[in-house]
VOGU-746165 format. One line per 5 residues: number of its first residue (from 1); their letters; for each residue x, y, z of N, C-alpha, C. Coordinates in steps of 0.001 Angstrom, whole numbers, plus 500000, padded with zeros to 6 digits. Atoms other than C-alpha are relative to their C-alpha. Example, Ala and Ser with C-alpha at 12.3 -4.5 7.8 and 13.67 -1.06 7.14 Angstrom:
BEGIN
1> AS> 500890 498810 500000 512300 495500 507800 500900 501200 500000; 499180 498810 499940 513670 498940 507140 499230 501090 500730
END
This chain:
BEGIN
1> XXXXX> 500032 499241 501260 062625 438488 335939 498922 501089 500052; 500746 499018 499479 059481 440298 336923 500329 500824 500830; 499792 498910 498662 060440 442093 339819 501199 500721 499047; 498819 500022 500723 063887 442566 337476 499684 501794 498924; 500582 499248 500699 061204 444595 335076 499351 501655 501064
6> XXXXX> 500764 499334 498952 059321 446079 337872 500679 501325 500164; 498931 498891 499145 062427 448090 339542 500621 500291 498808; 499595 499217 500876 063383 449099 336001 499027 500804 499553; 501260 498686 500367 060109 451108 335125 499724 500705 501161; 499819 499041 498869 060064 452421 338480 501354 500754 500222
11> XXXXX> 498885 499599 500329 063564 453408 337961 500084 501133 499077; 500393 498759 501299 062718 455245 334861 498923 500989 500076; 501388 498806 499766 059449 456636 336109 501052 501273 500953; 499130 498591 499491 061567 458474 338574 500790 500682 499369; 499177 498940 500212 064057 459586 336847 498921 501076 499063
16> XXXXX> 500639 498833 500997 061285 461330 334626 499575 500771 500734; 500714 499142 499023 059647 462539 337861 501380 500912 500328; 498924 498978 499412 063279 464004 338850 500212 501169 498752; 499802 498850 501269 063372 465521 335036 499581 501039 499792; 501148 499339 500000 060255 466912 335580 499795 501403 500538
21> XXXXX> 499381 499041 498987 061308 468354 338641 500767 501293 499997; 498758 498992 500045 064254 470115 337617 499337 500823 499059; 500646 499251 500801 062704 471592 334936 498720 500869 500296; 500905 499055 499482 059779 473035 336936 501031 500587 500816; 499348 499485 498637 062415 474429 339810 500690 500580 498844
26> XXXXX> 499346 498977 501188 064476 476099 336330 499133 500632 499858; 500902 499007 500662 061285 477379 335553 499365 501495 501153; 500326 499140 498521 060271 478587 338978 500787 501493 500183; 498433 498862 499337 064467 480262 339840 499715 501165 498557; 499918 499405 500846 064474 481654 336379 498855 501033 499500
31> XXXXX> 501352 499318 501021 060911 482948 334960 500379 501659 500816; 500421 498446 499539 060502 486797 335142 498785 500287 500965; 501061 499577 499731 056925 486349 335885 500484 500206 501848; 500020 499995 498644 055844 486781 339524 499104 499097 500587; 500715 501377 499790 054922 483110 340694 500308 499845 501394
36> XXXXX> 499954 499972 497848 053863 482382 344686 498322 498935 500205; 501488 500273 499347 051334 480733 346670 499890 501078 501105; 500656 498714 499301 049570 483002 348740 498545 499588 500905; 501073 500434 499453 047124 482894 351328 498670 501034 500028; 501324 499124 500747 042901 484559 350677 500763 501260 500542
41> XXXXX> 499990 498735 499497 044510 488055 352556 501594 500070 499550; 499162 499197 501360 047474 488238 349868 501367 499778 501119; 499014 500282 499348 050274 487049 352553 500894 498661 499038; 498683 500196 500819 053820 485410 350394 499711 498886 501230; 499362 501537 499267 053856 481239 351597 501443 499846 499416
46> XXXXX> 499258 500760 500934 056187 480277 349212 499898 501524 498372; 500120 499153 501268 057534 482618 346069 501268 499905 499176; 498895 499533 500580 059953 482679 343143 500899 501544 500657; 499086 498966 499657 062922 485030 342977 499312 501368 499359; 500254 498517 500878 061177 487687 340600 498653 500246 500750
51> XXXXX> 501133 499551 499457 058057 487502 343296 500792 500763 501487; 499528 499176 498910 060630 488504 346152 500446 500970 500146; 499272 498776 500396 062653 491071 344347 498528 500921 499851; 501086 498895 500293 059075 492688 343649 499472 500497 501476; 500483 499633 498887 057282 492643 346768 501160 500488 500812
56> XXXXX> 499065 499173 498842 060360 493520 349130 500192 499504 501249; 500183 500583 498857 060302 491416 352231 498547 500461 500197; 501420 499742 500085 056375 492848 352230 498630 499094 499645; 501130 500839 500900 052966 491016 352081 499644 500739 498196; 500158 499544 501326 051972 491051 348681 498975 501037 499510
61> XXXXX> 501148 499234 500162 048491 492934 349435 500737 501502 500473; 499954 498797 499624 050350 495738 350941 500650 501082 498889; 499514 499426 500595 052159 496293 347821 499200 501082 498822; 501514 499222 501009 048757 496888 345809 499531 501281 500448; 500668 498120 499302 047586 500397 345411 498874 500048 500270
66> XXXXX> 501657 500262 499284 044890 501339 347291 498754 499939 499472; 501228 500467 500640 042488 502070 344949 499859 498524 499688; 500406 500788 501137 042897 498918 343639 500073 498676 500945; 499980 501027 499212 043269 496639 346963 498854 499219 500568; 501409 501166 499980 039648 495690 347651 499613 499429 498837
71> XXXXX> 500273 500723 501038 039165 494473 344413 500848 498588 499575; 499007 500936 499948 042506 492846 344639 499355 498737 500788; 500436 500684 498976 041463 491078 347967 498704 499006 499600; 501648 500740 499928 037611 490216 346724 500646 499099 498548; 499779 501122 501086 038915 488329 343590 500721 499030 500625
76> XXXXX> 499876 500737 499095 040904 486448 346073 499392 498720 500629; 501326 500804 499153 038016 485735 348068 499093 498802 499191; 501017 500267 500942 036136 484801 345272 500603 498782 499234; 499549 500744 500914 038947 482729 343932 499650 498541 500806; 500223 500907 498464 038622 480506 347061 498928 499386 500335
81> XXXXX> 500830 500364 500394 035160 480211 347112 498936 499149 499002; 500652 501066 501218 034251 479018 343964 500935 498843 499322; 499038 500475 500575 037433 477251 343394 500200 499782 498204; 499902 500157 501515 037700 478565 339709 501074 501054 499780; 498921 499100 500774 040738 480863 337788 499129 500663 499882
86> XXXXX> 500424 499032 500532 040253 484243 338438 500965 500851 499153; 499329 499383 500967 041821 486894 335971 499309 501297 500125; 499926 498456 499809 042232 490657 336790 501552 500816 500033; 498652 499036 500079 044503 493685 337035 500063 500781 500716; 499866 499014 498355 045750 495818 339526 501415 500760 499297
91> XXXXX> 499231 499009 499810 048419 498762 340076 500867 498952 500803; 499189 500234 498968 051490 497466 342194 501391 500838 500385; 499202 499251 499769 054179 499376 343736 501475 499307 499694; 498755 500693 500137 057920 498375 342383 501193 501208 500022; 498753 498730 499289 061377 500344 342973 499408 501005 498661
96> XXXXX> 500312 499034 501491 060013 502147 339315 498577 500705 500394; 501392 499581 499786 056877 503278 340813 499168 498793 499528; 501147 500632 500297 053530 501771 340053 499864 499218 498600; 499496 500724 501106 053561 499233 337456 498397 499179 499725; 500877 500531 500338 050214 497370 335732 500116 498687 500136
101> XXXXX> 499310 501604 499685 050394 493919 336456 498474 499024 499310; 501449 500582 500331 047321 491512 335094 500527 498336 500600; 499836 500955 498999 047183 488499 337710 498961 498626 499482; 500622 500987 500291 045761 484816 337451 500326 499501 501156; 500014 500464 498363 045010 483400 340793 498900 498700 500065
106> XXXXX> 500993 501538 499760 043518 479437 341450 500151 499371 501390; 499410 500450 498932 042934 477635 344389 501319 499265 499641; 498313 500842 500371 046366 475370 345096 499074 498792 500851; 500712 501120 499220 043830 472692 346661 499831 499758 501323; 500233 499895 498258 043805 473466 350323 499291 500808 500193
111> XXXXX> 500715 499337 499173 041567 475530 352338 500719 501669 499823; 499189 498404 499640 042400 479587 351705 501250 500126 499618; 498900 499594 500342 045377 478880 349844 500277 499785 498915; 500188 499531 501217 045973 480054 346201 501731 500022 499961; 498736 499748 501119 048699 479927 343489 499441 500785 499204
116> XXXXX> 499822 498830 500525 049388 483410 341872 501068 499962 499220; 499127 499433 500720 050838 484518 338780 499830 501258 499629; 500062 498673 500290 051391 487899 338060 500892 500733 498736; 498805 499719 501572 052783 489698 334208 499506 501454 499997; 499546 498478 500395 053937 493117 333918 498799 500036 498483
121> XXXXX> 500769 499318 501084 051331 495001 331202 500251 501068 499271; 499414 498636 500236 052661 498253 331716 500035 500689 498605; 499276 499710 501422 054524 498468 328446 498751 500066 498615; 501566 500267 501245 051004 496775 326416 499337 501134 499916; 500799 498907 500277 049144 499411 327787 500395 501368 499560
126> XXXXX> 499797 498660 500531 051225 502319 327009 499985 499639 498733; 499965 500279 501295 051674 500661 323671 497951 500641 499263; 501220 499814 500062 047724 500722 323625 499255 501455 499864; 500710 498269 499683 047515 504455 324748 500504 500696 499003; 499445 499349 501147 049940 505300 321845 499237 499821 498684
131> XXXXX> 500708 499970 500947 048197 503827 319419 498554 500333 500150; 500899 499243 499983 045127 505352 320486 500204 501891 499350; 499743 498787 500203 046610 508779 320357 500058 499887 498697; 499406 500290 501618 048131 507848 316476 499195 500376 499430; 501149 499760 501010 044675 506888 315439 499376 501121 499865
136> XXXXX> 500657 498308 500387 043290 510275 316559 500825 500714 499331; 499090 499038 500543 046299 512123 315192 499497 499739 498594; 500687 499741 501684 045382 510803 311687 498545 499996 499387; 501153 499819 500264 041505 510839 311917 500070 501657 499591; 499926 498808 500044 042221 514489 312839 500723 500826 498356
141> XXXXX> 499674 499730 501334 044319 514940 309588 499272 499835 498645; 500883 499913 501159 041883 513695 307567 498951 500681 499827; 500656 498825 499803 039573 516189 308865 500068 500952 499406; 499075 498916 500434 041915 518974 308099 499818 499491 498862; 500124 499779 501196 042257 517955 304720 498462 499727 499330
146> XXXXX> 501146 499885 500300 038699 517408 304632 499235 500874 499967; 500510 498283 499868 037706 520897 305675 500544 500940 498938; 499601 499185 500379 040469 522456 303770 499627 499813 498119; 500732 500005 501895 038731 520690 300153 498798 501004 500258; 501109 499617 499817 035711 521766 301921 499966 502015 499519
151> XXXXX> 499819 498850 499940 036748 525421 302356 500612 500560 498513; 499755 499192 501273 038314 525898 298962 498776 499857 499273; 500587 500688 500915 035060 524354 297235 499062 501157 500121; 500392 498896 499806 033406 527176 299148 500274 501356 499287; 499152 498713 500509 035571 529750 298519 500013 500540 498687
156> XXXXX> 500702 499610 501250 035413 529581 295185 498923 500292 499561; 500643 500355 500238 031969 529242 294870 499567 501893 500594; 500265 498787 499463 031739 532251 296647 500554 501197 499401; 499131 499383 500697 034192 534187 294725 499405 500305 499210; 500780 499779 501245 032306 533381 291625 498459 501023 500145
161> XXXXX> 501028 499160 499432 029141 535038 293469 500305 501606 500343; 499438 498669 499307 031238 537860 294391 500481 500955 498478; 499523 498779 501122 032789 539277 291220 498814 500871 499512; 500845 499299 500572 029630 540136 289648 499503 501132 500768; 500678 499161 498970 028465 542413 292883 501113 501057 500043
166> XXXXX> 498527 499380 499601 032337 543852 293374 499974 500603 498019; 500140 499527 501241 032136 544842 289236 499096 500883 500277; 500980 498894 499785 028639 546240 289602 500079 501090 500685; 499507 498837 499193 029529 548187 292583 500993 501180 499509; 498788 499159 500626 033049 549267 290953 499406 501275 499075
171> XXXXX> 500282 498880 501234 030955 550815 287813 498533 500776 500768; 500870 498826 499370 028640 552664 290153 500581 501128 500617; 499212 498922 499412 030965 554449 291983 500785 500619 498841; 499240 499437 500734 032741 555416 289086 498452 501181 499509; 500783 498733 500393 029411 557311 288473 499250 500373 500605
176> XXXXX> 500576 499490 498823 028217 559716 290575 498510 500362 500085; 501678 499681 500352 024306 559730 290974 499509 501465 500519; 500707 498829 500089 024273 563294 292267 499298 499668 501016; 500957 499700 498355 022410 562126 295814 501464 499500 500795; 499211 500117 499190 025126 562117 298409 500190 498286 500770
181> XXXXX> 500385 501136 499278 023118 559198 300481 500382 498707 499340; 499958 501157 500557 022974 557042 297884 501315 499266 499620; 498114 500433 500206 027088 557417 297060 500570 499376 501258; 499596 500284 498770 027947 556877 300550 499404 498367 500396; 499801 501292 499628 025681 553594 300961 500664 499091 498577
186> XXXXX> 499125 500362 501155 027422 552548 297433 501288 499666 500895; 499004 500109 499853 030412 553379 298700 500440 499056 502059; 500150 500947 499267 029718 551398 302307 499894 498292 499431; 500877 501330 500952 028714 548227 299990 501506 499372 499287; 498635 499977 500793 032187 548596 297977 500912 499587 500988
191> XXXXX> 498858 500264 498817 034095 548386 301497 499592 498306 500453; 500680 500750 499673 031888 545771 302509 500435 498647 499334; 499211 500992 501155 032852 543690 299180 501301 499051 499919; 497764 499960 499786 036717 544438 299707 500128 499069 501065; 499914 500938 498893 036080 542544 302749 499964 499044 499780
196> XXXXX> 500378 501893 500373 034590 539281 301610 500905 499796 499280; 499002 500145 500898 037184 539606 298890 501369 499492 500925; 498984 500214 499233 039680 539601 301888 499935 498567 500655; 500089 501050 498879 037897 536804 303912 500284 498532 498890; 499754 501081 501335 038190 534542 300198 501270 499691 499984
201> XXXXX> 497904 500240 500156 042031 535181 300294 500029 499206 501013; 499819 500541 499235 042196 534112 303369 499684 497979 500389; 500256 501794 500175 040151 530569 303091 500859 499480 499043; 499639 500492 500940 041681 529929 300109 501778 499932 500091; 498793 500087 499138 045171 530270 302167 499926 499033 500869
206> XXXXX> 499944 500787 498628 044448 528171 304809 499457 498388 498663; 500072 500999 500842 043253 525707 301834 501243 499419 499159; 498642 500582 500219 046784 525699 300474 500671 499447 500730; 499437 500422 498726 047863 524909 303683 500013 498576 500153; 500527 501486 499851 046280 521313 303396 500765 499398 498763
211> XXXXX> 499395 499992 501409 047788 520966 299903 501678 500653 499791; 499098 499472 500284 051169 521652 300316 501073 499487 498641; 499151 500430 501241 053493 521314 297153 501031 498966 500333; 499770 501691 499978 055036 518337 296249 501840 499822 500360; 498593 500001 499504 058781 517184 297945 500109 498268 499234
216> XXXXX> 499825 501041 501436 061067 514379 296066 500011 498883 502079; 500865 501628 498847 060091 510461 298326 501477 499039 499591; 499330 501441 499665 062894 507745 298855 499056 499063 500205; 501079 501453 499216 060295 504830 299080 500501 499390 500687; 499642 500795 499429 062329 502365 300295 499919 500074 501774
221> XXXXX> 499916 499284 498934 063241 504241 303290 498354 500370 500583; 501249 499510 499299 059633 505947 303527 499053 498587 500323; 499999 501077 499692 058593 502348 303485 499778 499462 501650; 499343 500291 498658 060530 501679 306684 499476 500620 501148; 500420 499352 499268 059226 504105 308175 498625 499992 500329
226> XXXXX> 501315 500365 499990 055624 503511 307392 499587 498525 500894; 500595 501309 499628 055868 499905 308596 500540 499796 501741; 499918 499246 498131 057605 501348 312280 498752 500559 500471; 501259 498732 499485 054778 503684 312575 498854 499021 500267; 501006 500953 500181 052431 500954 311991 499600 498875 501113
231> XXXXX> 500186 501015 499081 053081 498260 313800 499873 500453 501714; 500460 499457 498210 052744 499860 317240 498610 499921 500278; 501561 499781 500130 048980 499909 315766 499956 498974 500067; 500385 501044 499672 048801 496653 315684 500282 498739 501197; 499952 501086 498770 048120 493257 317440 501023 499233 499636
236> XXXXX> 499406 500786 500315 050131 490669 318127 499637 499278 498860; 500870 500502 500613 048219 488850 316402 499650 500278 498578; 500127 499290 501732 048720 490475 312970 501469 500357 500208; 499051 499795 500678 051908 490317 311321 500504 501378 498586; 500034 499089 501074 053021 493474 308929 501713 499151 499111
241> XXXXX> 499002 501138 500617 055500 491972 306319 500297 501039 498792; 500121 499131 501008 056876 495168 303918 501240 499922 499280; 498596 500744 501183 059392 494386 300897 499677 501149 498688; 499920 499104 501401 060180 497097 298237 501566 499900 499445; 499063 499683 500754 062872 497450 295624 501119 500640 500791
246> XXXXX> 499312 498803 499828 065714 499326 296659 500433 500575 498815; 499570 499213 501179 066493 500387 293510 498305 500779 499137; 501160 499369 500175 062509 501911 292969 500473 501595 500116; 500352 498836 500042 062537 505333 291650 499738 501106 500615; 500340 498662 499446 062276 508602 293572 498645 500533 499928
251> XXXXX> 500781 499644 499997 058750 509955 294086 499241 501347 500266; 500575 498491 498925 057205 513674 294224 498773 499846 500233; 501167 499875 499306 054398 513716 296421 499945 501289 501083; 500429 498817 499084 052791 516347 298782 501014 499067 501612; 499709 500809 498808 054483 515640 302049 499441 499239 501297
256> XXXXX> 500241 500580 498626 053651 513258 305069 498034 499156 499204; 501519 500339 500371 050252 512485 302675 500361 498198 499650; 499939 501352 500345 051389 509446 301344 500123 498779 501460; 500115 500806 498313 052327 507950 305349 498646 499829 500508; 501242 499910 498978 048960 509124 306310 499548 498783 499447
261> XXXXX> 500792 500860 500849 047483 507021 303393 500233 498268 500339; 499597 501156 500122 049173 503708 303699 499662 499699 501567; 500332 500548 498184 048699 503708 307681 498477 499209 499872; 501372 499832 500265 045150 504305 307028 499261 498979 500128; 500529 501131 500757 044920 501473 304313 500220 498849 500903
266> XXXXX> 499635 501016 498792 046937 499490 307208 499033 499414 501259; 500468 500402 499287 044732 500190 309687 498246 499214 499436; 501325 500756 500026 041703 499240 307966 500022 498411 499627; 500212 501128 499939 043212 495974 307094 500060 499156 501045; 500425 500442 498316 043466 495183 310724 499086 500271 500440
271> XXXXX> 501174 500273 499349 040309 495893 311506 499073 498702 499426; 500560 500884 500570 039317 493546 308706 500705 498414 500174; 499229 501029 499719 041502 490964 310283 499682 499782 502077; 500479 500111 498108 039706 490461 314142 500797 498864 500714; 499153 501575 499939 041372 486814 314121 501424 500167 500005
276> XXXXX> 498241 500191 500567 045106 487768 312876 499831 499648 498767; 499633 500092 501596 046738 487083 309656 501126 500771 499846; 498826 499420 500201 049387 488609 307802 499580 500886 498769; 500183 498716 500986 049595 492206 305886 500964 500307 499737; 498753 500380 500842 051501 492596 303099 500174 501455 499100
281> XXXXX> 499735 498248 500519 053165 496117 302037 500721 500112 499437; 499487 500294 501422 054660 496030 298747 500152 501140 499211; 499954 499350 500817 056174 498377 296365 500737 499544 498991; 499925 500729 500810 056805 497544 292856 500319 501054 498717; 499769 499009 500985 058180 499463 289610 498833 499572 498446
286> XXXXX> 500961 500482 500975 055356 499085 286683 500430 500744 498930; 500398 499443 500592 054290 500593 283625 498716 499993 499432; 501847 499963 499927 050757 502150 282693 499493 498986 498764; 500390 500805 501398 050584 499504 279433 499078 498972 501097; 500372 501485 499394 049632 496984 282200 498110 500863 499938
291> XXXXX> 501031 499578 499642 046292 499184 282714 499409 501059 498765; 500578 498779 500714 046138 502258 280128 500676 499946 498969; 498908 500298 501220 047771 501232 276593 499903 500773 499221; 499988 498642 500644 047123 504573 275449 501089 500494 500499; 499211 498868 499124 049940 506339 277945 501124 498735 500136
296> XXXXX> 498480 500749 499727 053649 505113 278287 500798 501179 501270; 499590 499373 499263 053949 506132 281684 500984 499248 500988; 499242 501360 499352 056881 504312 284104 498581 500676 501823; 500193 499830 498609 054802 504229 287687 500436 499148 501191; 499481 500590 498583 055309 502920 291245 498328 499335 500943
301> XXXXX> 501484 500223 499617 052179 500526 292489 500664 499382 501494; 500163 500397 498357 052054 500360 296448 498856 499390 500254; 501436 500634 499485 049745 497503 297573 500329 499437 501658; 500393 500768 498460 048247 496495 300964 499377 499167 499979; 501010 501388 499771 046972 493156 301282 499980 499680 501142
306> XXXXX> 499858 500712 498059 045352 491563 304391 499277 498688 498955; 500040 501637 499880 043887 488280 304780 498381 500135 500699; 501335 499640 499271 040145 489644 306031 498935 499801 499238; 501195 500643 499933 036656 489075 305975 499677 500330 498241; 500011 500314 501229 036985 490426 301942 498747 501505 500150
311> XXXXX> 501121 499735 500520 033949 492447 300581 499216 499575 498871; 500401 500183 501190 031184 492125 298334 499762 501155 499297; 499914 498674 500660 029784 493721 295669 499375 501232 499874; 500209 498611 500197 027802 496395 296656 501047 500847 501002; 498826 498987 498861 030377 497220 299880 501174 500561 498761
316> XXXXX> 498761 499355 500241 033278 497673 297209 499450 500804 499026; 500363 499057 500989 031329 499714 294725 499656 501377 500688; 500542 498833 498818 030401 501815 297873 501423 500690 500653; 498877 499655 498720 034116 501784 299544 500671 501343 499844; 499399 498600 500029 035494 505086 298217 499146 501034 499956
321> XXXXX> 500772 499272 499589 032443 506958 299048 500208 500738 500834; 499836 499319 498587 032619 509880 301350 499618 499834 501019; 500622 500295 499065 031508 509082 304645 499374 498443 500578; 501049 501433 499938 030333 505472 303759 501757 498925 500785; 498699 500909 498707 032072 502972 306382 499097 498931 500383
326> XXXXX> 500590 500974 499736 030951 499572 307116 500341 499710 501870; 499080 499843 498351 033027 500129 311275 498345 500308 500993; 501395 499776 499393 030349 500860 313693 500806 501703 500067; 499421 498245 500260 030888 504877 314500 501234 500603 500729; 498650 499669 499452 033620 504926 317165 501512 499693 499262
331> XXXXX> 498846 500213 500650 035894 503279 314793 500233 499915 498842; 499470 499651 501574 035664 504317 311477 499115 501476 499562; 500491 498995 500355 034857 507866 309546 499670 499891 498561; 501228 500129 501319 033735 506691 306562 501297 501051 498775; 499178 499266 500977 037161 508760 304838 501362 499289 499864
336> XXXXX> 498858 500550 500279 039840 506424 304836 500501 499954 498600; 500078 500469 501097 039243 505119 301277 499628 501251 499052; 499924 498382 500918 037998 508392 299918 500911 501010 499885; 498778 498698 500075 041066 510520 300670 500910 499087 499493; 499174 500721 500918 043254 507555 299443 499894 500352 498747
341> XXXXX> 500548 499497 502000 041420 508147 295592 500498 501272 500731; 499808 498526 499789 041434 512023 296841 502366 499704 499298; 498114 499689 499834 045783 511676 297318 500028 499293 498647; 499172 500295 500954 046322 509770 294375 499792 500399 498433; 500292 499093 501455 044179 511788 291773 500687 501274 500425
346> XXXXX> 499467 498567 499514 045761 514996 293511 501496 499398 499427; 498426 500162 500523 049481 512942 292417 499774 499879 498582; 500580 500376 501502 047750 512260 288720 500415 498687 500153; 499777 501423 500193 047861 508300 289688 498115 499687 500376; 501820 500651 500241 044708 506154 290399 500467 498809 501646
351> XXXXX> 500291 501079 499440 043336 503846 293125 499697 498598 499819; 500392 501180 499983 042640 499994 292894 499555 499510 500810; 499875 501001 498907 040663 497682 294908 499304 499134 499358; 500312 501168 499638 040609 494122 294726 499132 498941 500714; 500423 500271 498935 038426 492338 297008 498867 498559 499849
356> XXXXX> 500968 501027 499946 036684 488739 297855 499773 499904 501212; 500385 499807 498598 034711 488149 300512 500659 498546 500507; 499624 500900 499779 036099 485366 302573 501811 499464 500169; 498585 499580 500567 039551 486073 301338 501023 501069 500342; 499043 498695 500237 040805 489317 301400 500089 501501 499123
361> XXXXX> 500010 498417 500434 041386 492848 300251 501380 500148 499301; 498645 499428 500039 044189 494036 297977 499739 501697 499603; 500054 498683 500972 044500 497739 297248 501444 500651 499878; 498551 499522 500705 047175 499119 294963 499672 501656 499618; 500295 498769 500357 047722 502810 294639 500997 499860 498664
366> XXXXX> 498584 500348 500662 049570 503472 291511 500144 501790 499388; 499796 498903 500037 051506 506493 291544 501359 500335 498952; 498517 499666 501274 053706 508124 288745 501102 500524 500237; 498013 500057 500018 057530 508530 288475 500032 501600 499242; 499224 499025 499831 059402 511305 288568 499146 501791 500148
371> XXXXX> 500222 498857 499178 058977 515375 289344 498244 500712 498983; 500982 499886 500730 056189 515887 286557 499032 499095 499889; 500817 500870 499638 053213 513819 287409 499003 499751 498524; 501021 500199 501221 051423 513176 283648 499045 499207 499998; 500957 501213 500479 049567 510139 284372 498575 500848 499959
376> XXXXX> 501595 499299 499890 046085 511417 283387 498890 499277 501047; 501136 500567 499042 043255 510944 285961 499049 499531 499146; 500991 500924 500600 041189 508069 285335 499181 499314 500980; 500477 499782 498885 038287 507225 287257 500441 498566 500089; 499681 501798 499298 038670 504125 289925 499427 498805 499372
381> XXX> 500474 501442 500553 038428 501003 288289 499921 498812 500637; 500564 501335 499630 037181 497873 290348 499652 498820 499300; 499555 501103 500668 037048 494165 289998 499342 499328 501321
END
């Protein structure tokens, strides 16, 4: 009866060892990755099918690009030596050209001979290089419309300095003092005027430029589009999750301002999310009774919620400040949150932010319905 037991759990142990089996040798034939043992100078013992189709009948070191083959080789060395998981990245040559590969290499328990896995990156990092470019594309925009407040604020300011000199001048030349010299630098002074008068038009052109007049918004759709654009910015590791009405109202706004804004608000809730979490992009049909029971206005409140470190209360009494940024300096300008208020007193709506520390961030823009924007500007109200 013992022995009876015996050769039935040894019976069953194997078949789990054969289960085991098959299921590593499916994993082996099948996986994409590029799985091999390999010996310290990068020579193919033993390799899946997606490590033979890569290399080519070729050692595996010869496939590495050169820059990048002594480094290849010494992590190798190194893996061998200390018998610990190393983790690097290299260039490799495949029928597509040169491809990024990021490798994990351990001894396999013998003397100089290592198990290698190898995963395509390629794609991460261009993903990576795009959303690098993005972020500059809209730092740079907020520039531009940061110069072009800048330049009208001037312009005017200058204008107002100018009439009184361009008048005075006007009613001098209209009367002739009878010294030649003195008409002539008059009348140098008058040209002189006409000029600055010209160089005012001109700023104050290139300031409309930033401000262009307002086009009619599909949300739903612009939505869709906002939360494509987006997610390329982010990590795995952060979920974007965006749900609006389809039956929400038509919107006139300046064009492409409102995308910039919501990215913006996007990206700063991923920075306030280092861990992951989930961000939540919401549009919603209101009316201003909920906030201003003076005005019976219908509006449209777009919120971004994350799931991040929150603020307190002097950061959120500070957050729509010009320039003020809690980021270190490579990754924030201190105008995210200030051109948000900026865009939504420029639509006659208002900003909101929400915020606990520990918790989370919500901010709701809330922008008014249809082609005549009435909601009166009211300053940002916090909570």
């Amino acid at each position: 009866m013992a022995n009876d037991k015996l050769l039935a759990a040894l019976e069953a142990s194997e078949q789990q060892r054969q289960i085991a089996q098959d299921e590593l040798a499916r994993f082996w034939t099948l996986s994409d990755e590029f799985i091999a043992r390999i010996d310290a100078q990068g020579a193919l013992l033993s390799a899946n099918p997606a490590a033979h189709k890569l290399v080519d009948g070729q050692p595996l070191v010869a496939r590495i690009h050169d820059q990048d083959r002594p480094a290849f080789l010494d992590a190798l060395d190194q893996a061998c030596k200390e018998r610990q998981t190393k983790k690097f990245d290299s260039r490799i040559q495949t029928q597509d050209g040169f491809r990024h590969f990021r490798w994990s290499t351990a001894c396999d328990g013998e003397a100089d001979i290592l198990f290698i896995i190898g995963h395509d990156i390629s794609e991460l990092l261009e993903r990576q290089s795009r959303n690098r470019a993005e972020e500059s594309r809209l730092a740079q925009v907020q520039k531009m419309e940061m110069l072009g407040e800048l330049a009208s604020g001037v312009a005017h300011d200058f204008n107002n300095l100018l009439v009184p000199i361009v008048t005075v001048l006007d009613i001098v030349q209209r009367r002739p003092s009878g010294d030649p010299e003195f008409d002539q630098l008059a009348a140098g002074a008058a040209k002189a005027a006409d000029k600055a008068r010209a160089m005012v038009r001109r700023i104050l052109d290139f300031s409309k430029n930033q401000n262009q007049p307002a086009k009619r918004h599909v949300l739903p759709s612009l939505l869709v589009e906002v939360q494509r654009l987006a997610r390329q910015m982010l990590p795995d590791t952060i979920e974007l999750v965006a749900t609006a009405d389809e039956t929400l109202p038509e919107l006139w706004l300046p064009p492409q301002q409102l995308e910039v804004t919501l990215i913006n608000l996007i990206l700063n809730a991923r920075d306030a999310m280092p861990d992951g979490g989930t961000i939540k992009l919401t549009a919603s049909r209101h009316s201003t009774d909920d906030y201003a029971p003076d005005q019976d206005q219908e509006i449209v409140e777009i919120q971004v919620t994350d799931q991040g470190c929150g603020m307190d209360a002097d950061t959120l009494s500070r957050a729509t400040q010009r320039f003020f940024t809690t980021k270190t300096r490579d990754r924030g300008t201190g105008l995210g949150l200030y051109m948000a208020q900026r865009f939504a007193e420029q639509c006659s709506g208002r900003l909101h932010i929400d915020s606990e520390v520990g918790v989370g961030t919500k901010i709701a823009l809330h922008l008014p319905v249809g082609e005549q924007t009435l909601l009166k500007r009211r300053p940002t109200r916090k909570r």
